[in-house]
N, C-alpha and C positions, 0 to 999 in steps of 0.2 A: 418314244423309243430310245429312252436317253437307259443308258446303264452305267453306275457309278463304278467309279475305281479309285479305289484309296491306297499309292503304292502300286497297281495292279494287284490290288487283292481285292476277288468278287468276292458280295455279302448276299447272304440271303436271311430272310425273314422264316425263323419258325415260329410257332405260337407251341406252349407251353398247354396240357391238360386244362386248364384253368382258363384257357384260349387267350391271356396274355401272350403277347411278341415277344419274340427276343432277336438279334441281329446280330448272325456268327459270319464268321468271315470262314469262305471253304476254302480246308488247305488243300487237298487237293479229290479230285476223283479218277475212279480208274474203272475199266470192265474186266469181266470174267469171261472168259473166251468158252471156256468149260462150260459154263451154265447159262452165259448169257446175258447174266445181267447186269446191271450200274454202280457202284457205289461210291459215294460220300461221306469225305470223313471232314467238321468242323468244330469249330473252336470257339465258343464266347466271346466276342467283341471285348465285353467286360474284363472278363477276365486275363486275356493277353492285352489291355491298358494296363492290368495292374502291376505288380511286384512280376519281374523275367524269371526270378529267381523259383519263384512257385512254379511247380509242376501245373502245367496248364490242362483241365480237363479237356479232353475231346469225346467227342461224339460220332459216330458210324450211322449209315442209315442206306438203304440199300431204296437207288430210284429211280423214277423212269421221266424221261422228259417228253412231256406231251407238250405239241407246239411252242417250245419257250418256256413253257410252266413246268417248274420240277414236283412229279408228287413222291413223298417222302415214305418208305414204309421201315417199320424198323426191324433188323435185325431178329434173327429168331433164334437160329441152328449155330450149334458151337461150330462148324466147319467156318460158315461164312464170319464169325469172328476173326478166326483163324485165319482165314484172308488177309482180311481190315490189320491185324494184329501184325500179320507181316508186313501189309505195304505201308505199317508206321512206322515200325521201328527203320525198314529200310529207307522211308522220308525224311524221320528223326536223324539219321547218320546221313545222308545226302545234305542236312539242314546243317548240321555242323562242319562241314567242311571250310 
């Protein structure tokens, strides 16, 4: 029941189409009071090791956690983008302070 922290930054494991893993660090998740439900927005392990300077991809995915286990679904409706879209850029600007 051991849970890593690098920093205090929780990792989760996705697997990729191809069912290879990959290991993003979530920066953060929030709910929607409106509809209900979870979302998750993370970032490439990899890729924030690399160059700060590069725009770091992230990823959205809207999810429910069953006992511990997060299941992952993605993203469908321009609205709920629109969300996610929001509570980046207002994380992005809380990040740079």
């Amino acid at each position: 029941m051991t849970h890593t922290h690098d920093e205090d930054q929780e990792r989760i494991i996705i697997p990729d189409e191809e069912g290879e893993e990959h290991l993003f660090d979530i920066l953060f998740t929030f709910d929607v009071d409106e509809t209900g439900k979870s979302y998750m927005v993370v970032q490439p392990v990899e890729s924030s090791e690399e160059d700060e300077e590069d725009e770091a991809e992230v990823f959205g995915f809207r999810y429910e956690d069953v006992d511990g286990e997060f299941n992952l679904y993605p993203i469908e409706t321009d609205e709920e983008w629109d969300i996610v879209e929001e509570m980046l850029n207002t994380f992005a600007d809380n990040e740079d302070l």
